[in-house]
Each structure stands twice: as C-alpha cells, then as structure tokens.
NUDREN-659719 format. One record per residue: residue number from 0; residue in one letter; x, y, z of N, C-alpha, C in turn. Coordinates in nm, 4 decimals. Layout:
// residues N
- NUM,A,X,Y,Z,X,Y,Z,X,Y,Z .
...
This chain:
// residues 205
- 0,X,-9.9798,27.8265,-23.8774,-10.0422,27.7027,-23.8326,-10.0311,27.6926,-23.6810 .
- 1,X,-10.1444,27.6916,-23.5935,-10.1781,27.6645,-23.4650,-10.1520,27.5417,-23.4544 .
- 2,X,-10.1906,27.5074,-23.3448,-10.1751,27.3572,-23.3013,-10.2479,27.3150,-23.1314 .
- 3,X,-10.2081,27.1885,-23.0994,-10.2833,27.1207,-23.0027,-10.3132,27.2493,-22.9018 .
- 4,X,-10.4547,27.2091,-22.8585,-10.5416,27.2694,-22.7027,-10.5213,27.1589,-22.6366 .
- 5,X,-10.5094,27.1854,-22.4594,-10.5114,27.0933,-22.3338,-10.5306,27.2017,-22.2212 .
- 6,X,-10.5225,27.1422,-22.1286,-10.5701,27.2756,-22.0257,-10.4869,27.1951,-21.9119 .
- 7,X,-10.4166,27.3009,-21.8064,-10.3785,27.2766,-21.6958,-10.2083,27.2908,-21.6775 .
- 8,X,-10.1429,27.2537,-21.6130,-9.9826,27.2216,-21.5173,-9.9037,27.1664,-21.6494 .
- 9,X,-9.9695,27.0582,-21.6962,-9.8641,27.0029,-21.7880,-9.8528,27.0663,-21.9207 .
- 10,X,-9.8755,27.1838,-21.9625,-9.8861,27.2592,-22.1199,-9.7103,27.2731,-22.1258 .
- 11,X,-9.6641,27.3149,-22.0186,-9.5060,27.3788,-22.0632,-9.4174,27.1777,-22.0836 .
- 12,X,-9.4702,27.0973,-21.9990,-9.4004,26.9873,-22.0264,-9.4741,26.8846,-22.1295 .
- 13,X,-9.5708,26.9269,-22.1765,-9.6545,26.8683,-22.2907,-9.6726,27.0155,-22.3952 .
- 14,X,-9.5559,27.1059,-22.4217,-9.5694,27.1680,-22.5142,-9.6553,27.1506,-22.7000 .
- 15,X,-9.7295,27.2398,-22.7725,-9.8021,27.2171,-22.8409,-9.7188,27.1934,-22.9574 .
- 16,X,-9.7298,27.0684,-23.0867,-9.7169,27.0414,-23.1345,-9.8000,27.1366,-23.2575 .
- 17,X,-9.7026,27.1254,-23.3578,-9.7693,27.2345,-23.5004,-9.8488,27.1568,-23.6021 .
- 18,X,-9.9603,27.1711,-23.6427,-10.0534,27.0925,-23.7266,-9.9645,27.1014,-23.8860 .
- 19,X,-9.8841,27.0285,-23.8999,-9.7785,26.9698,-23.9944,-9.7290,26.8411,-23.9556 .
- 20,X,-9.7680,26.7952,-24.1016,-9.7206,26.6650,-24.1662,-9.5912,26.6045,-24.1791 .
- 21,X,-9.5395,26.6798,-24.1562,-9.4180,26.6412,-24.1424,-9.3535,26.6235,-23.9986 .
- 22,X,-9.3839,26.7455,-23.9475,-9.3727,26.7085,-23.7607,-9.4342,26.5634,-23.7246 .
- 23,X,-9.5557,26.5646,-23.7662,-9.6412,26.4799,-23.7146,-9.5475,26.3574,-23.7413 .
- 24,X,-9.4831,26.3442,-23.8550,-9.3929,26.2236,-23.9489,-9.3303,26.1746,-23.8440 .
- 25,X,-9.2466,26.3010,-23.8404,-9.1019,26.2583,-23.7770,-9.0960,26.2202,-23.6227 .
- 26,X,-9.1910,26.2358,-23.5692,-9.2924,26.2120,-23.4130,-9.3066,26.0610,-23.3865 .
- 27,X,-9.3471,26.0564,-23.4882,-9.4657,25.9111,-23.5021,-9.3083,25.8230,-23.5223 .
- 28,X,-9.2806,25.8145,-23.6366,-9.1535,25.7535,-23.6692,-9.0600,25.7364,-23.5387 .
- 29,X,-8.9920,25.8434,-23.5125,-8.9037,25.8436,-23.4212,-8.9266,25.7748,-23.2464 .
- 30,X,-9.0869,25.7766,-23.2228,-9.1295,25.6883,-23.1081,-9.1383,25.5014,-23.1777 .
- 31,X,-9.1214,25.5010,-23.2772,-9.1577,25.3803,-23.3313,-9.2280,25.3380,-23.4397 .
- 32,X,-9.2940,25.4175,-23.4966,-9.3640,25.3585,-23.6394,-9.2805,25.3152,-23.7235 .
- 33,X,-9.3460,25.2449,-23.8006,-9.2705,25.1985,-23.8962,-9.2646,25.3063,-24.0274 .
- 34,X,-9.1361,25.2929,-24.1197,-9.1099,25.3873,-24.1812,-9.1514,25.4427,-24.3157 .
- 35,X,-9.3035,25.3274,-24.3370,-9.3808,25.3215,-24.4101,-9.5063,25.4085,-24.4148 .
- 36,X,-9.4788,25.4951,-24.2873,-9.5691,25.5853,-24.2303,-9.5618,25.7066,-24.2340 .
- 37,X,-9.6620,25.8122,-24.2580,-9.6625,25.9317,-24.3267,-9.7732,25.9547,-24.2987 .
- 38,X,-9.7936,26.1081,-24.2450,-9.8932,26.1704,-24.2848,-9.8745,26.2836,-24.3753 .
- 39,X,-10.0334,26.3161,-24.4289,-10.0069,26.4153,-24.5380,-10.1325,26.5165,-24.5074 .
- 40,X,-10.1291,26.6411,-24.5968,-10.1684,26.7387,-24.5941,-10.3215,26.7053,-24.6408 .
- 41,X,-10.4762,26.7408,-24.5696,-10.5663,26.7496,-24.6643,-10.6220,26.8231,-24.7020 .
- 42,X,-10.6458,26.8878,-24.8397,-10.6639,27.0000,-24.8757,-10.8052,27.0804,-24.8903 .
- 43,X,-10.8360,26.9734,-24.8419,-11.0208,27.0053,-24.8793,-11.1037,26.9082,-24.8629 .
- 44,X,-11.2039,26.8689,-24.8768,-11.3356,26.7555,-24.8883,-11.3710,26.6965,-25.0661 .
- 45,X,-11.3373,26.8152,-25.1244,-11.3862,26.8181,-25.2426,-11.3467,26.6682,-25.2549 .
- 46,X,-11.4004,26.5838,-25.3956,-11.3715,26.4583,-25.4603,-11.2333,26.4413,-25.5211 .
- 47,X,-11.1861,26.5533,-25.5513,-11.0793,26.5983,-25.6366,-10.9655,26.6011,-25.5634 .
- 48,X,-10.9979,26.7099,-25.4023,-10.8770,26.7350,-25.3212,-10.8619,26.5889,-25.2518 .
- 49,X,-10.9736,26.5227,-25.2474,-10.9606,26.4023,-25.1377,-10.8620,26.3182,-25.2076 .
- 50,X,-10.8785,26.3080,-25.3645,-10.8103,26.1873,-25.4194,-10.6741,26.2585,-25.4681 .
- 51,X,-10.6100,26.3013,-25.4004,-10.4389,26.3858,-25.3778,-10.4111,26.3273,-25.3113 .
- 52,X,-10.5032,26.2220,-25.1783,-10.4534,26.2094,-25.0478,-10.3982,26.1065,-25.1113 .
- 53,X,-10.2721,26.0129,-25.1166,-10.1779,25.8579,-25.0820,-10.2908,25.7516,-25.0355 .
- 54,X,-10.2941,25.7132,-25.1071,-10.3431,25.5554,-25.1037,-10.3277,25.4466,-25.0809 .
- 55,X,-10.3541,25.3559,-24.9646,-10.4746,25.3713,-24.9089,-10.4508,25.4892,-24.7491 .
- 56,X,-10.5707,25.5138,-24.7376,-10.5942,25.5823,-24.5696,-10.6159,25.5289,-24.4810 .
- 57,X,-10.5482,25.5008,-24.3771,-10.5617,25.3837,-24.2420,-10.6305,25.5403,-24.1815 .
- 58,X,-10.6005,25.6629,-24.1370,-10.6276,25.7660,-24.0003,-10.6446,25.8902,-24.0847 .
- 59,X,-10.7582,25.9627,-24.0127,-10.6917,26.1021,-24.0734,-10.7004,26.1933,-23.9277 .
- 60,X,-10.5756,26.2614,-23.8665,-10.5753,26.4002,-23.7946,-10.6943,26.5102,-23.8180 .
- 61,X,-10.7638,26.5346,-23.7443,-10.8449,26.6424,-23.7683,-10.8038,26.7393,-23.6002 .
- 62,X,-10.7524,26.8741,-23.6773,-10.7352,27.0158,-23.5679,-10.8554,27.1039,-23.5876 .
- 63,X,-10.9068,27.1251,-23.4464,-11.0162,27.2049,-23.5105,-11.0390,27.3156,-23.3614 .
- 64,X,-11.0808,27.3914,-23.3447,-11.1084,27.5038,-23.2634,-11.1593,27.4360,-23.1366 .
- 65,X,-11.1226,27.4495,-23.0183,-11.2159,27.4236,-22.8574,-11.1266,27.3355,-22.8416 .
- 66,X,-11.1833,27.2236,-22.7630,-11.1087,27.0967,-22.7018,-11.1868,27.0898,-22.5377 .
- 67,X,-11.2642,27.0642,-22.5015,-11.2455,27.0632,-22.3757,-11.2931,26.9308,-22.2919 .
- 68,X,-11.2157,26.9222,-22.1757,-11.2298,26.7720,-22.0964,-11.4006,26.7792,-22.1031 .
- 69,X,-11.4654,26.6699,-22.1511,-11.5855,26.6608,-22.0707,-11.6145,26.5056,-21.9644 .
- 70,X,-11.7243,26.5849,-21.9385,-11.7913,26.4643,-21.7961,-11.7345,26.3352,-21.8367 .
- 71,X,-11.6364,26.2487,-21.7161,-11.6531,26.1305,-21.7910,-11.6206,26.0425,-21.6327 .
- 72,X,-11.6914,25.9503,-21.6381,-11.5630,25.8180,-21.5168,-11.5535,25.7131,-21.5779 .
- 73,X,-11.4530,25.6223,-21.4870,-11.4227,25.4995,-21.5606,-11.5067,25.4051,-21.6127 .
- 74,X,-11.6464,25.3679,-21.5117,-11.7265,25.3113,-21.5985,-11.7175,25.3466,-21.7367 .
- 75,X,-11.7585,25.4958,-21.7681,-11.7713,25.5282,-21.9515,-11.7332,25.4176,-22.0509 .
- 76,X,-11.6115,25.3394,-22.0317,-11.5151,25.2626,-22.1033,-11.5690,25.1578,-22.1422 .
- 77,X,-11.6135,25.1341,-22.2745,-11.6420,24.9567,-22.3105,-11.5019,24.9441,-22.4262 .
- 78,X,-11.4567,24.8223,-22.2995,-11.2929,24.7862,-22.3368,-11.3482,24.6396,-22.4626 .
- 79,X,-11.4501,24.6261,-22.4981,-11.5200,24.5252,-22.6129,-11.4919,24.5838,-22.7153 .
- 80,X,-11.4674,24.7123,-22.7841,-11.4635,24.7767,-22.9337,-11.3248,24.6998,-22.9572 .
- 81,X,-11.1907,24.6802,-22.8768,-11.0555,24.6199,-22.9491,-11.0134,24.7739,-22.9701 .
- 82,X,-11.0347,24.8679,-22.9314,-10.9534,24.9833,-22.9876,-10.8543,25.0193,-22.8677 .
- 83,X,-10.7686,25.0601,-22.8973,-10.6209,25.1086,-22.8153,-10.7268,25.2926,-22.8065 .
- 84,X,-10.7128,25.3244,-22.6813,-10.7381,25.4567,-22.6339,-10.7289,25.5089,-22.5310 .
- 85,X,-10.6680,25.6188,-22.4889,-10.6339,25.6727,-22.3359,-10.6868,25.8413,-22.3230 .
- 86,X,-10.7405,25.8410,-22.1959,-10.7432,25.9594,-22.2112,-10.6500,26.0753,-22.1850 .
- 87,X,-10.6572,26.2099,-22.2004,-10.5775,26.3362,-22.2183,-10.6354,26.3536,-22.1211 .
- 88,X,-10.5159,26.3787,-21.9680,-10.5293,26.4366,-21.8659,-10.5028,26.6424,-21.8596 .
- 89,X,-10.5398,26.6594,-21.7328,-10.4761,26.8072,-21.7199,-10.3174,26.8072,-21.7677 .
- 90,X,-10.2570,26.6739,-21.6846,-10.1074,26.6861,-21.6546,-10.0807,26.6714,-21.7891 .
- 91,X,-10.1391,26.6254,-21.9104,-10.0578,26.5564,-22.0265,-10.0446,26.7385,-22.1004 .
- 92,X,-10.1339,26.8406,-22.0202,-10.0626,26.9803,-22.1285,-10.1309,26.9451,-22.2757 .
- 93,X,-10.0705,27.0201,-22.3642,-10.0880,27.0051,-22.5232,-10.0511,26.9149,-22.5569 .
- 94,X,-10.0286,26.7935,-22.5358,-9.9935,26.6229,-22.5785,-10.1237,26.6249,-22.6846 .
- 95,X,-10.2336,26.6761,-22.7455,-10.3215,26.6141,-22.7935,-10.2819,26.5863,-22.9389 .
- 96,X,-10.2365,26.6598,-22.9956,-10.1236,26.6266,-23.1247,-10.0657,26.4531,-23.1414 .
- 97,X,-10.0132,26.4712,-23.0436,-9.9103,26.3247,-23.0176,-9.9979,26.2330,-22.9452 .
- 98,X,-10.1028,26.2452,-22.8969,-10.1819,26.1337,-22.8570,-10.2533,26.1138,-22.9799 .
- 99,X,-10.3376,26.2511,-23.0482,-10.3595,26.1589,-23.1848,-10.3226,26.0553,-23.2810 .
- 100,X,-10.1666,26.1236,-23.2434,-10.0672,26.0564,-23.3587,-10.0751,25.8789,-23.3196 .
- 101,X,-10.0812,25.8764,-23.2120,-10.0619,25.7082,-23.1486,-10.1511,25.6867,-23.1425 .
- 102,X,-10.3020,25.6934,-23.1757,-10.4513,25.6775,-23.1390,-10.4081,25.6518,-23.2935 .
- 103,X,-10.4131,25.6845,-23.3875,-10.3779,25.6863,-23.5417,-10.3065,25.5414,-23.5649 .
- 104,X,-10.2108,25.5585,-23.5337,-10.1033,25.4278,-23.5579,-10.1498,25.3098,-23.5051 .
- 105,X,-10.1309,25.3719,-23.3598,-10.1837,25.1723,-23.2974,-10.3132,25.1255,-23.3536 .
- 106,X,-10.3833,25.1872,-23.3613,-10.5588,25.0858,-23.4159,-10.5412,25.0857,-23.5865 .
- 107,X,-10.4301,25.1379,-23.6665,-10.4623,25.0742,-23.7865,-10.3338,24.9920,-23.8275 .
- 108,X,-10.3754,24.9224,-23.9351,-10.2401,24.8470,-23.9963,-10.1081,24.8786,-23.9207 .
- 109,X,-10.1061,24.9751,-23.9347,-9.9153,25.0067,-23.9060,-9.9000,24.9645,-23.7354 .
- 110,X,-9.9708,24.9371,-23.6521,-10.0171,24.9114,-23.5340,-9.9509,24.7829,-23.4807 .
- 111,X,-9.9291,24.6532,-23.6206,-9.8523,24.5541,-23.6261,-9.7489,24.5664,-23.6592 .
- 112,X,-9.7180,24.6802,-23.6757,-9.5319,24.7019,-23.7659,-9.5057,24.7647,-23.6542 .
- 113,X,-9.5479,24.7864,-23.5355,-9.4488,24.8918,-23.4786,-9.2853,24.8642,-23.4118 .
- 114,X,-9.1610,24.8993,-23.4221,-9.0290,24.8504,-23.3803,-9.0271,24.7927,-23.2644 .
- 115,X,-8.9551,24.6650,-23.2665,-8.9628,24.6051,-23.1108,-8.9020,24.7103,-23.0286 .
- 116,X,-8.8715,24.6920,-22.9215,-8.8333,24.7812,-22.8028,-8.8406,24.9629,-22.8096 .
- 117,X,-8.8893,24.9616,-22.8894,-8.8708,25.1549,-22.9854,-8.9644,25.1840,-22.8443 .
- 118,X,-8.9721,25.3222,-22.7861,-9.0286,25.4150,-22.6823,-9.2119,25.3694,-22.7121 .
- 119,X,-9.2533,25.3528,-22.8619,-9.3909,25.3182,-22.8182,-9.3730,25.2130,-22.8078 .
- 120,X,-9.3443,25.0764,-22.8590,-9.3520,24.9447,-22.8248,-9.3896,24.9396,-22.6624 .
- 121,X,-9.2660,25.0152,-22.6119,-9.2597,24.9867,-22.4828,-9.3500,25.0430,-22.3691 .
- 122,X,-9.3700,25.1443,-22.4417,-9.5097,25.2246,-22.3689,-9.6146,25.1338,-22.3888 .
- 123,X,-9.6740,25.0580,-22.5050,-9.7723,24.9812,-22.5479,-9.7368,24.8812,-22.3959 .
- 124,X,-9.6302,24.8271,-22.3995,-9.6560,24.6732,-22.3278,-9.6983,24.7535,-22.1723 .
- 125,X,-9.6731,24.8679,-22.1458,-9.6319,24.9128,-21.9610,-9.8456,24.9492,-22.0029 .
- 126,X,-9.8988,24.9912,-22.0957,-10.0414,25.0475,-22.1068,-10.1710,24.8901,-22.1321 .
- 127,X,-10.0581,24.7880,-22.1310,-10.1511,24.7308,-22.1925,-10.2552,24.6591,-22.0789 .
- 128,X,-10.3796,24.6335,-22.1353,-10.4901,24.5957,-22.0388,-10.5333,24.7103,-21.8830 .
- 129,X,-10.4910,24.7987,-21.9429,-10.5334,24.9266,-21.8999,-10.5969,25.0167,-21.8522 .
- 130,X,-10.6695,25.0385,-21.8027,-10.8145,25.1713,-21.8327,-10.7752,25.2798,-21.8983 .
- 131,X,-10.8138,25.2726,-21.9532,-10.7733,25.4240,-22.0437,-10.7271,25.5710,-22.0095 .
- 132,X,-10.7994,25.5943,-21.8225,-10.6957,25.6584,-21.7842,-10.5809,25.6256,-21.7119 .
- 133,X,-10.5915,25.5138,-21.6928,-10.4122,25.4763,-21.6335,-10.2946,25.4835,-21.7765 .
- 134,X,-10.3762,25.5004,-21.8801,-10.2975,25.4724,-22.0063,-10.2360,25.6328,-22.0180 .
- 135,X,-10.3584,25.7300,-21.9669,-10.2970,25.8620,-21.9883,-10.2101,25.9036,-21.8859 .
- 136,X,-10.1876,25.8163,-21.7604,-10.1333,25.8592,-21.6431,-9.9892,25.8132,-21.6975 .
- 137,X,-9.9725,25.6904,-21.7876,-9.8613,25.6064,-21.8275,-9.7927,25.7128,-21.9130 .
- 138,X,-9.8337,25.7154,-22.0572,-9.8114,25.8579,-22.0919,-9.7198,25.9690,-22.0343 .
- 139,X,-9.7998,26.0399,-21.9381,-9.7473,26.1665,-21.9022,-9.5978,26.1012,-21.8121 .
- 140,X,-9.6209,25.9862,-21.7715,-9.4866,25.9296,-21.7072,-9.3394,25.8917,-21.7937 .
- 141,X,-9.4152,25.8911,-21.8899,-9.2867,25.8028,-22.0127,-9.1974,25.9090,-22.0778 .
- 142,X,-9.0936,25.9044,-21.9924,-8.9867,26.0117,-22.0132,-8.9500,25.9840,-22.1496 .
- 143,X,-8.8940,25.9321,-22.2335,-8.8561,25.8472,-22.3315,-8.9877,25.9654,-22.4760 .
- 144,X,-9.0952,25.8877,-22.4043,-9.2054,25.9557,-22.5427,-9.2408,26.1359,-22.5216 .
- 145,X,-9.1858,26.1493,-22.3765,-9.2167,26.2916,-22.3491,-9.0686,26.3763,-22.4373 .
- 146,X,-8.9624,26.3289,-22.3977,-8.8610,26.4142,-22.4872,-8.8896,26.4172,-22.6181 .
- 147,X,-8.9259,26.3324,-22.6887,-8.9426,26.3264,-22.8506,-9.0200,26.4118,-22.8873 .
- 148,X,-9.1571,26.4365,-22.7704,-9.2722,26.5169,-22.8300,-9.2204,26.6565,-22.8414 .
- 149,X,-9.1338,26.6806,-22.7033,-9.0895,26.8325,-22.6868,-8.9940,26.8583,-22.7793 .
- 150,X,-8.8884,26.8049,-22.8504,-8.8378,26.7841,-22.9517,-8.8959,26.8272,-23.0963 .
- 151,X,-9.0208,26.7231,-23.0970,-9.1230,26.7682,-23.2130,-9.1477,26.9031,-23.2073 .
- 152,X,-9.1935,26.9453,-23.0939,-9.2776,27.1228,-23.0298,-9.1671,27.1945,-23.1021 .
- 153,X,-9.0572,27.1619,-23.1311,-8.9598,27.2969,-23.2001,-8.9410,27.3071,-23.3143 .
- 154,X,-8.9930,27.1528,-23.3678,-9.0298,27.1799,-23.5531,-9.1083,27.2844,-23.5941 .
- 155,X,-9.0807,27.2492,-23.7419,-9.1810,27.3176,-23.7513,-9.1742,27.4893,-23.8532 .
- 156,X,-9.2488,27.5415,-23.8426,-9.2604,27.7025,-23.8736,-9.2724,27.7780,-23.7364 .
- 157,X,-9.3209,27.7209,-23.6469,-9.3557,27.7893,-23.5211,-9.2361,27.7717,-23.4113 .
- 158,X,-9.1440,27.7061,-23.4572,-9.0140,27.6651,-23.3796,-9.0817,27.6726,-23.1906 .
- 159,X,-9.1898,27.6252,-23.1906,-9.2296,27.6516,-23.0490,-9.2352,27.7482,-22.9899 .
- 160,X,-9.2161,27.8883,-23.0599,-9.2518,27.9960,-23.0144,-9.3507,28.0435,-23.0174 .
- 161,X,-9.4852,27.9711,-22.8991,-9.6143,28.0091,-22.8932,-9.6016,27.9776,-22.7662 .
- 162,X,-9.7275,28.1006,-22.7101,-9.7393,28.1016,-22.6019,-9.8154,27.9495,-22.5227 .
- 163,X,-9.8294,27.8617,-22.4776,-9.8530,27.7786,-22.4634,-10.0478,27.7624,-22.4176 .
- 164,X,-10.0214,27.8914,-22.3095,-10.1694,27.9229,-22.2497,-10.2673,27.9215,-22.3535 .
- 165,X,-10.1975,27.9748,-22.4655,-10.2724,28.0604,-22.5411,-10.3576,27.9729,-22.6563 .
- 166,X,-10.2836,27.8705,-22.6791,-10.3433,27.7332,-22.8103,-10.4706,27.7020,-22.7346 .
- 167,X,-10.5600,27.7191,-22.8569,-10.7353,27.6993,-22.8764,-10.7541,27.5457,-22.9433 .
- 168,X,-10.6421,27.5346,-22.9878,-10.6925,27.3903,-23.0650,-10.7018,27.3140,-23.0767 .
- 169,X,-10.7333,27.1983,-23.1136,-10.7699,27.0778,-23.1079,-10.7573,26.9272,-23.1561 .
- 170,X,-10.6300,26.8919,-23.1450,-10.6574,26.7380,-23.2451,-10.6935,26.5984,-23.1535 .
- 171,X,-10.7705,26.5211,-23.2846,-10.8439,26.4187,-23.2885,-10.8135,26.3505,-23.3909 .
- 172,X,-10.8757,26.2220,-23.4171,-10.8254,26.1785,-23.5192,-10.9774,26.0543,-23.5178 .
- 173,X,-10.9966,25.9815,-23.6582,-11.0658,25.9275,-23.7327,-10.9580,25.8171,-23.7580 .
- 174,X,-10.9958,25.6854,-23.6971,-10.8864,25.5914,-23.8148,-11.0066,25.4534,-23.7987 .
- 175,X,-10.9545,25.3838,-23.9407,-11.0473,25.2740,-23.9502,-10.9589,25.1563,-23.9033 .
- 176,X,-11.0449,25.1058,-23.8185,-11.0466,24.9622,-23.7548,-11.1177,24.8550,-23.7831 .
- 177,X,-11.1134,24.7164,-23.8124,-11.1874,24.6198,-23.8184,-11.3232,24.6492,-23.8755 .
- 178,X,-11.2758,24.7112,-24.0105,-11.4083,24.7190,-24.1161,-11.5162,24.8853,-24.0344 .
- 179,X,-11.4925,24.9562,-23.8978,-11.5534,25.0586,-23.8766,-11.4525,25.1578,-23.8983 .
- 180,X,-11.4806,25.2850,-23.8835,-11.4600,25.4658,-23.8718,-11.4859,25.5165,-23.6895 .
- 181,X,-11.3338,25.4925,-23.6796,-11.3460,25.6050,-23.5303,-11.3171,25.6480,-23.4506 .
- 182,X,-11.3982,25.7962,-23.4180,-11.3021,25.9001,-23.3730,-11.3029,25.8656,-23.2195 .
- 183,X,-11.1169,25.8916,-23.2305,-11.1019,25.8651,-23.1052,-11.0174,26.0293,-23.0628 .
- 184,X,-11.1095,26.1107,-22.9603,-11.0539,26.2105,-22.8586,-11.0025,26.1723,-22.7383 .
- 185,X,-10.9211,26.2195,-22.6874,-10.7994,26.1508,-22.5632,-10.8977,26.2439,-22.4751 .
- 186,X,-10.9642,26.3622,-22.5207,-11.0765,26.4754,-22.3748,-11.2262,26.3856,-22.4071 .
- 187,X,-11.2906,26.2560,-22.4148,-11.4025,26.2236,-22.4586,-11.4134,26.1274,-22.3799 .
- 188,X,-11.5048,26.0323,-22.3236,-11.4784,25.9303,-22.2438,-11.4754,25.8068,-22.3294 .
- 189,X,-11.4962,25.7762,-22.4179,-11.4443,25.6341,-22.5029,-11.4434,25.6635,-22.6605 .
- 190,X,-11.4107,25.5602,-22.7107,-11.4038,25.5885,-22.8738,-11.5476,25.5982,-22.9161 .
- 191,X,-11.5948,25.6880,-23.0392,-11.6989,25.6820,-23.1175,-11.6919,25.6044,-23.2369 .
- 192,X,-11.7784,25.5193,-23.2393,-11.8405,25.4589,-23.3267,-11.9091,25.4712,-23.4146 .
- 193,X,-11.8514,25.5607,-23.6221,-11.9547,25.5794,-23.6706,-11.9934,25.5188,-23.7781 .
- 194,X,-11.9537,25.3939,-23.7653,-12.0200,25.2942,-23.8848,-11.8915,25.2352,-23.9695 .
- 195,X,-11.9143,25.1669,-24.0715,-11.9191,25.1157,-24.1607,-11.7397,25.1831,-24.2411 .
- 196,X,-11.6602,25.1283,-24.2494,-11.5675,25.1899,-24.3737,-11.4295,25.1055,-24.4000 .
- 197,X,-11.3970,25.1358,-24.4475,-11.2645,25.1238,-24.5299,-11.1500,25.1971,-24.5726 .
- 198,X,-11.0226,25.1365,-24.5751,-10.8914,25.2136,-24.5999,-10.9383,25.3030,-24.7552 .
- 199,X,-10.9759,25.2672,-24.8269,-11.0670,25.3236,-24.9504,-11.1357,25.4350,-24.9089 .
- 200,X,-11.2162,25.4445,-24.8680,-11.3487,25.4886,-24.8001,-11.3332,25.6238,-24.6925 .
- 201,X,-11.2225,25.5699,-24.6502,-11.2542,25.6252,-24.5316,-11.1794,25.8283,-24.5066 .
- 202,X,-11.1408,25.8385,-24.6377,-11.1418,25.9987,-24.6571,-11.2789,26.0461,-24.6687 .
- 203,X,-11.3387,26.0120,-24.7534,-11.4935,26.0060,-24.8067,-11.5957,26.0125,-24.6714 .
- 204,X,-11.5418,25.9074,-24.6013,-11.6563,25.8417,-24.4885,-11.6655,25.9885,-24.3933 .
C-alpha cells in the first residue's frame, strides 16, 4: 500500500502517510476526533461490497494515482458553501493523507464532537475565518498536528520506509455536508460541488 503525493521542501517534514484504516484511525483520533470515529476499508463499488461499509457514511478517503497543484488564486474561494477547506502547499510535503483526514471530520457530524483543546480544536480556532491558504500556511506551522502525522508515517506495513520523492499518490476525500456530496482536494482551488446526498447515500452517490 502506497500512499499520499505532494511535491516540494516539505515531503521529509510532511512524510507520506499509508492508505490504511487504521493509521488513518489513530491520526484522526489522536489530533482530536472523537472516539466514535473510524475509518474503514472499501472493497469495491459493487452493491454488495458497498453495504460491508458501517453505517451510516459521513466521508469516504479516495487514493488514487497523480495529484498535482493546479492554477489557482485567492479569489477561486467562495467562503458561502459553509465547508471547512485549506489548501496543500509545496511546504505541507505528503500531508495530503492527513489533510484529507480533517477535510473528512470537520465538515461532517463528528465535526461537532471534536475534543475541546485537543491539537485540532486548536488548530480549528488559530484557521478560523481564514482563506484557505492561510489555513494551509497554519497547518504546516502547527507543531503539535505535525508530530502526530510523522508519528502516523511509521505505522503501518510501510513503517515509513519509502522513499518520499518517490509517492505518486493521491488522497482526497468525498464527505456529505448539509444534505450535498463534496470533494474536497487540499491541490484544487475550492470544494466541488456534486449534488444531492446523504449519510445513506453517499457510498452509492
């Protein structure tokens, strides 16, 4: 199992995180989620593999091949959707794992459970009202959420023994918000908007 693509200075201090559920767990948790929170494995699209997934689905992680910054400036940003999103700088390295993971959490349910003073709480209040890239500049600053991630980087099967240069890949993530589906990339200039869904729904969607 590969894991997060980023490009630039910060890969060795934003080391890549391993596309496991359980890393991802103990990540999310340990910056602050609440302990009601889990991700899990998906095995397929099929109707069959989808309904294995835990019920209901607030997010789903998607790793997938490429990643790359495209064109964007601050205009891009309509701060009207209500969605929590920052972007993935050069400096943030392979953070895209762990920015998913918090792109995941904060915009669904568990978003209101998160621990008072816990490393994201506190990152939340220093990001809040933001531009989305001061949110990624906040980020790469937050010593606190940066040890945990590098921490995470040694879970695993890959115990972090990958070359760092070398990760092609890509996470993003899908989580439903206020009755929509959407994907939010930290390399994209704002969240996508693709309609219509539900904690039900939204493996399917």
């Amino acid at each position: 199992k590969m894991s997060e693509a980023g490009a630039g200075d910060g890969r060795n201090n934003w080391p890549a995180i391993e596309s496991n559920p359980e890393v991802l767990t103990n990540f999310i948790q340990a910056i602050g989620a609440p302990p009601t929170v889990a991700f899990h494995d998906v095995f397929g699209l099929d109707p069959e593999l989808l309904a294995m997934i835990p019920q209901p689905v607030h997010a789903i992680i998607l790793l997938h091949p490429g990643g790359e910054h495209q064109p964007r400036s601050r205009e891009d940003v309509q701060e009207d959707s209500g969605i929590f999103f920052l972007w993935q700088s050069p400096a943030l390295g392979n953070a895209c794992g762990s920015i998913a993971a918090i792109h995941s959490v904060v915009n669904s349910v568990a978003g209101k459970e998160i621990k008072p003073n816990s490393p994201l709480a506190l990152y939340l209040t220093n990001a809040k009202g933001k531009h989305p890239e001061e949110r990624g500049v906040a980020l790469q600053e937050d010593q606190p959420i940066r040890t945990l991630h590098s921490a995470s980087a040694m879970q695993g099967q890959t115990d972090g023994n990958i070359d760092q240069a070398s990760v092609s890949n890509h996470f993003i993530c899908f989580v439903h918000s206020n009755g929509k589906l959407w994907e939010l990339d930290g390399l994209k200039p704002k969240p996508v908007d693709h309609g219509p869904s539900s904690p039900d729904s939204l493996a399917a969607d």
